[in-house]
N, C-alpha and C positions, 0 to 999 in steps of 0.2 A: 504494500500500500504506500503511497505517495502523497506525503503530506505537505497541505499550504499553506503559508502563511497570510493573514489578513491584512488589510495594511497599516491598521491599529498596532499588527505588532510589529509588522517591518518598522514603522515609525517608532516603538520603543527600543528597537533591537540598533536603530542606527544612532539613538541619543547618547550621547555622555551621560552617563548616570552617574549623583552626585552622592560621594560617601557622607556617611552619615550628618546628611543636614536637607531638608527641601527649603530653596529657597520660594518667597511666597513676594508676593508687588507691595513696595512700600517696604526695601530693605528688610522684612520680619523673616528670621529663619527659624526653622522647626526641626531640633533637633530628631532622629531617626532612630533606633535603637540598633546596635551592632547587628542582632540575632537577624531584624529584620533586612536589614543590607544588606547581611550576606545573600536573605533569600531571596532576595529583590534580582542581585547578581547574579544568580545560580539560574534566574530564571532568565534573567537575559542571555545567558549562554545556551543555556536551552534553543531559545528565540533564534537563536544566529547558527543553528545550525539544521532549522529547516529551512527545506530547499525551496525557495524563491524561483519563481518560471522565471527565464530569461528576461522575456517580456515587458515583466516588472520591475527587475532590475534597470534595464535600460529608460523606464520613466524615472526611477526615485534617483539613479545614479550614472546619467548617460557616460561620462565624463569617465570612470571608474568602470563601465563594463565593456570600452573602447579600448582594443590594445592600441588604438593609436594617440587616441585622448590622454590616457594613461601613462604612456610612456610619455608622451609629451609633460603632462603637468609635474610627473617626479622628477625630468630633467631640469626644467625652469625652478620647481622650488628649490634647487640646490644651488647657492652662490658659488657663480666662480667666475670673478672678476677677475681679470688677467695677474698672472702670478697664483691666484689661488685656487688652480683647477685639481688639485687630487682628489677631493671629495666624488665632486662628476664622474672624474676620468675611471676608479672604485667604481660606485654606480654599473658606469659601462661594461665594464669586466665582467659584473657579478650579470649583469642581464644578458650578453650576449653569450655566454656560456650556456645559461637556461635554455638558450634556442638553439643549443648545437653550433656555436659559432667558437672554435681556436683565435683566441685573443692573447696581444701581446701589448705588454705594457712599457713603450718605451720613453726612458729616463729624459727629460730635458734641462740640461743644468743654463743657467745665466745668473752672470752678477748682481742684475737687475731685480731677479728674483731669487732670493735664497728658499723658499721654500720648494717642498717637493715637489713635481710637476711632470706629467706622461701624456704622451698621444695615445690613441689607444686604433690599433691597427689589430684588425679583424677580418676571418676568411671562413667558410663554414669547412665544420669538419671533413674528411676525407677531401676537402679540395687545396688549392696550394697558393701560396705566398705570391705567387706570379699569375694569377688570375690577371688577363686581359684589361678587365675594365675597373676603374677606381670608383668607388664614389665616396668623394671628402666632405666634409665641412668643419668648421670651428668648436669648440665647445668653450670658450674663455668670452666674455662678457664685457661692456665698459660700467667704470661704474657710475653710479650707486647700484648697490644690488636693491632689486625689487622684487618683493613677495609674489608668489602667484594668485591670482583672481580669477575664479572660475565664472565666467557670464554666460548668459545663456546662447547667445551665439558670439560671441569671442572671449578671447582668452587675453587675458594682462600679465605683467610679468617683465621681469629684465631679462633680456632673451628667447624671450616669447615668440618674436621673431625674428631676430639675427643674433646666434643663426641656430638655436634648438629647432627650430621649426624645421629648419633643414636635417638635422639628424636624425629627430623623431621620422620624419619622412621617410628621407633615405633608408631607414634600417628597416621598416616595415614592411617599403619597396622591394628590400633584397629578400624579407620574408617569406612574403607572396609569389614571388619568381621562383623561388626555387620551390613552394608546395606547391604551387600549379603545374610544374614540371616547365616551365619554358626557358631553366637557368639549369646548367648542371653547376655542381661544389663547384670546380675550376673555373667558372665562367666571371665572378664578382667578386670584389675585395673590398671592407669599408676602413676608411679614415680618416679620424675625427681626433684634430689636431691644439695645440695650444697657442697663447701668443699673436693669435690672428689680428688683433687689435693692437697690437701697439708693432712690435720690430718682425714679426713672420717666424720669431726664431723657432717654433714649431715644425711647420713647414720647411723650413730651409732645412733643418736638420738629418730631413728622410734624403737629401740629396748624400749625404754619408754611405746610405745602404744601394746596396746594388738590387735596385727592384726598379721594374719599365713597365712602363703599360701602355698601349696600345689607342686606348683615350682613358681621358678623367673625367668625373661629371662632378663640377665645383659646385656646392649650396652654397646659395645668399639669398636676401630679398631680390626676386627677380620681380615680382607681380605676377607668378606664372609664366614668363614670356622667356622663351631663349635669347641671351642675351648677344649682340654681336659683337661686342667688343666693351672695354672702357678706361678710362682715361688713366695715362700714367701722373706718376707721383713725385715728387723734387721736394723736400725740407733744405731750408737754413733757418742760420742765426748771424742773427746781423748784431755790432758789437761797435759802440761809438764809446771813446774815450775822451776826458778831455783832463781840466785839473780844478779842484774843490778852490771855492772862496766866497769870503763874506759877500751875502747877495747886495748888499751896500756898496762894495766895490767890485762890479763883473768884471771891469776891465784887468782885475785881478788873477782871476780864473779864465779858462774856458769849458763853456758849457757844452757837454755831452748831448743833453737834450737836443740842445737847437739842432747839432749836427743827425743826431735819427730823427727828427720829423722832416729835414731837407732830405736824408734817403729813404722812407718811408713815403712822400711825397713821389719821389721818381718813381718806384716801385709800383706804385699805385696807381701813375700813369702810363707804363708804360704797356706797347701795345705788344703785344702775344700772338704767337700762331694758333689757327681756328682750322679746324675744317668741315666738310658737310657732315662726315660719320657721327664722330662726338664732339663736336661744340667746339668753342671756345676754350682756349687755355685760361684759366682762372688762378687770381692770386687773393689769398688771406691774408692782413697780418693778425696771426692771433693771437700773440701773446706780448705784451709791455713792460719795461720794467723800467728804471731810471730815478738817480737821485737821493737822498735821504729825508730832506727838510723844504721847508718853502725860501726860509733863508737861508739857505744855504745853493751856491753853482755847483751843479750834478758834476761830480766825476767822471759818470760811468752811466752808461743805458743800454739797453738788450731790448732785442725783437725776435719774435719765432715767427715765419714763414712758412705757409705750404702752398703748391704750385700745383695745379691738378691737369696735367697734359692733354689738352687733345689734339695736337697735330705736331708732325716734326718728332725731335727726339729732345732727349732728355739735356745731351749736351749744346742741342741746339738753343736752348731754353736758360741753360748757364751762360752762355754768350753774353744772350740779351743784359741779363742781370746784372753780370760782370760789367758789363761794359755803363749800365748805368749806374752804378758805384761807384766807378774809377774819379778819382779828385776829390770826392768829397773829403775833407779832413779829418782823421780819429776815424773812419770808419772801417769795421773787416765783415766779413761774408764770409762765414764756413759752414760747407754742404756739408747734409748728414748723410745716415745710412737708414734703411733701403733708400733707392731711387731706381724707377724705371719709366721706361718708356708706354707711350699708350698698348692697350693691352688689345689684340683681335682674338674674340672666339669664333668657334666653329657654331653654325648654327643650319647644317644643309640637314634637318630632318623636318619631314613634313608635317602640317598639323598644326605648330607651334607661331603663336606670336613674335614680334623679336623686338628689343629693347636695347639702346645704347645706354650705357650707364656711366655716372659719373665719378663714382666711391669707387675704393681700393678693392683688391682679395689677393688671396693667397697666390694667383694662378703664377704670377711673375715670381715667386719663391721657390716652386719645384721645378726645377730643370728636367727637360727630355723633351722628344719629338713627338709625343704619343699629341692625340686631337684635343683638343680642350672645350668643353659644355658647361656652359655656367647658368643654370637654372634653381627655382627656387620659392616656395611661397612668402608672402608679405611685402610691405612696401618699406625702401628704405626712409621713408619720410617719417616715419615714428619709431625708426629700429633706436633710436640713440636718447629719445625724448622719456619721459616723465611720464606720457602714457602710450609707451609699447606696447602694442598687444598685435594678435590676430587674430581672424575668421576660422572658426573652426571647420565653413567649408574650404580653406584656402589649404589646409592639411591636409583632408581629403584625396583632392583635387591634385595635391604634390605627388601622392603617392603615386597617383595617375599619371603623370607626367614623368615621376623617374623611371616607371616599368618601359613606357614609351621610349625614351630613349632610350634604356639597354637595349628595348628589341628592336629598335632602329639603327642603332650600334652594330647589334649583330647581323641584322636583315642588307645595312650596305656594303657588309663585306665579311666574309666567313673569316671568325677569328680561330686561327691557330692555336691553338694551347699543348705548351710543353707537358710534357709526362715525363717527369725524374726519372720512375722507375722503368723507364722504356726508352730505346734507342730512338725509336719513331716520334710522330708527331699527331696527333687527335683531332680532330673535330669534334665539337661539343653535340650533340643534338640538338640545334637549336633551328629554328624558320631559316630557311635559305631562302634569299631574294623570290617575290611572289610574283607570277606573272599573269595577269586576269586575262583571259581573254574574252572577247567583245560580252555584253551582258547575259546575255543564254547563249550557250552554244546548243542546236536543235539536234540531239542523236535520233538515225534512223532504224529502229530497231528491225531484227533481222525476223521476219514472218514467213514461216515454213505454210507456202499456198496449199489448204487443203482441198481437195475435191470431194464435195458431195452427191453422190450418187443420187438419183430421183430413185427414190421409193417403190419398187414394186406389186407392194400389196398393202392391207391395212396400216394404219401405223401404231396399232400395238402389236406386228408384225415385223414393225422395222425394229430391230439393233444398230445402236452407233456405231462404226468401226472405231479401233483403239487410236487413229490418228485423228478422228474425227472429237476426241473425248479431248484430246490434248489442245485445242485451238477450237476457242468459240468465239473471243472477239478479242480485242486487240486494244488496250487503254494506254496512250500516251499520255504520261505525267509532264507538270513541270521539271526541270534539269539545271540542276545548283550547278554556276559556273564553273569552270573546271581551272586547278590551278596548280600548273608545271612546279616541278622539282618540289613537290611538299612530300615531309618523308612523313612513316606509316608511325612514328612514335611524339607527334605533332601533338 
């Protein structure tokens, strides 16, 4: 027998039950007596372990009976602001083992960040380290961390959408592929990395290990949309000197100040390479500093710069800079680390939106020739803001778009996959390029012409002959397209 719960008592069974006190409206508590808490709990326990239909779960706790909801919200409620991702990166480990996934947890040290820190590179079991296709995204956050917020159709949270949203996806993605059978083990690897937000040092670090892939499929806020490229990246610090003195005598001193708001001024006039793809080259200053007193001539002043490329290269972009710097007095410019050039993805799969984007990503930090996909749910216009959130049908909809492209991935060109333990070389079973022909092809089915004899005498005298029994009429169905090279384990 099969028992159910009312929802009287699912609603008691999901409260907090409070030890020995009921609180009552107007501050008044009512002390409980031990014997009876305990029975109160015992009976809750009871409560929580009849079995709820699905059903019903999915009204009192959508969020919670969603492996995709679910993994999403225990990602986000964990803080990890860049530098403090091991909690997450734990987390990952312990979940993707559960699903049969060989995870590896490797160490990323930086001065920057003394504490513990891991990518966590993942492959399902029996498949291998060299799987074909990558799909990365970040797990390190900017800060402030923010609590997760369950709403009814979105979801809040600091990283809510860049770039958990990307991970929860992605890994649900690789889930589904491979129990639907259209992935074998060898075909996908996942990598979910640290550091993405400030120096890449996550990302750059997998260039260490000898692994190649064939394409990557990068998470960020796309909007959905394959992205076809996006702007590269230039920091300085600009650094004006001069010498302190009584603001009563300047002619005493010389001011720092005056000298970075006259390069600040240039800076901020000057004109930059554009192009049709992504935009305008764009310059910030974003950060100030200069001075100690009001009476007092500033010593010293600092500017931070960021340059966001969209056309030309990186050093073409220093030039400019340089050159409008040159003469000013007291003043230096020194480039930082990363810099790169504008970034082009690959975006030839069909079906998909496509977006040029303006923000950074990791893709310029992994070296290799494999194809590059940068796709993704959320928009970057609230990934960095106070209220992040996303659409829980933009999750959804991710997972939908990551299966799309692995099997567009694989559909444009049959990936190879090494086998260690074998001299040879595999093919995965996966869709080989499909070839439709015209909408019905009409077959002509083969009819064995019978002849029927006229009847000689009564006709409950006639018998059928036995070819006469095998053909009485002849129904042509409609006829499902037919489609070249699809193999029988499809």
């Amino acid at each position: 027998m099969r028992l159910y719960a009312s929802p009287s008592l699912i609603a008691l069974s999901a409260a907090p039950l409070v030890v020995h006190s009921l609180q009552l409206p107007f501050g008044i508590d009512i002390q409980i007596p031990a014997v009876l808490d305990a029975h109160l709990n015992t009976i809750k326990t009871q409560i929580s372990q009849i079995q709820v239909p699905a059903f019903i779960n999915k009204i009192i706790d959508p969020t919670g009976s969603s492996p995709l909801l679910s993994l999403h919200r225990d990602l986000v409620s964990i803080p990890s602001v860049t530098g403090n991702e091991e909690q997450v990166a734990r987390f990952l480990e312990t979940y993707l083992q559960s699903k049969g996934f060989k995870v590896e947890l490797i160490p990323i040290q930086s001065p920057e960040y003394p504490k513990k820190r891991y990518n966590v590179f993942a492959y399902p079991e029996g498949g291998s380290r060299s799987a074909p296709i990558l799909l990365t995204s970040h797990i390190d956050t900017v800060p402030p961390f923010l609590p997760f917020k369950d709403g009814l159709r979105t979801v809040h949270g600091r990283g809510s959408c860049d770039a958990k949203a990307s991970v929860a996806s992605q890994i649900i993605a690789a889930e589904e592929l491979l129990a639907q059978k259209h992935i074998t083990e060898d075909t996908v690897s996942l990598l979910f990395v640290v550091g993405e937000e400030t120096n890449g040092d996550g990302m750059r670090h997998m260039n260490t290990y000898d692994l190649k892939w064939d394409a990557v499929v990068f998470g960020e806020p796309t909007e959905l949309k394959l992205a076809v490229g996006h702007k590269g990246l230039a920091m300085l610090e600009v650094e004006a000197k001069g010498r302190a003195s009584h603001s009563g005598y300047p002619n005493l001193g010389i001011n720092a100040n005056s000298h970075m708001i006259n390069a600040l001024y240039k800076l901020d006039n000057l004109k930059l390479p554009s192009s049709d793809l992504l935009g305008n080259t764009t310059l910030n200053i974003g950060v100030m500093s200069g001075g100690v007193a009001a009476n007092v001539i500033p010593a010293s002043a600092k500017a931070e710069v960021a340059i966001r490329i969209g056309a030309e290269h990186f050093i073409d972009v220093k030039v400019l800079v340089d050159d409008a710097l040159k003469g000013i007095e007291g003043v230096e410019a020194t480039w930082k680390q990363p810099h790169y050039d504008p970034v082009f993805c690959d975006h030839d799969l069909e079906g998909f939106e496509t977006i040029a984007l303006s923000y950074g990503t990791d893709i310029p930090n992994l070296k290799g020739r494999h194809k590059k996909y940068l796709y993704g749910p959320g928009s970057i216009l609230v990934a960095h803001g106070d209220n992040e959130k996303i659409d829980k049908s933009d999750l959804y909809e991710a997972v939908k778009g990551y299966k799309r492209i692995v099997r567009g991935i694989l559909n444009a060109k049959a990936v190879v996959v090494a086998d260690p333990a074998k001299s040879e070389t595999v093919v995965p079973p996966v869709k080989a390029a499909v070839v439709v022909e015209p909408s019905v092809q009409v077959v002509e089915p083969e009819v064995e012409k019978v002849v029927v004899p006229e009847a000689s005498g009564d006709k409950e005298d006639y018998k059928k002959s036995d070819d006469e029994e095998k053909v009485e009429y002849v129904t042509i169905l409609p006829v499902e397209p037919i489609y070249k090279h699809e193999r029988k384990n499809d």
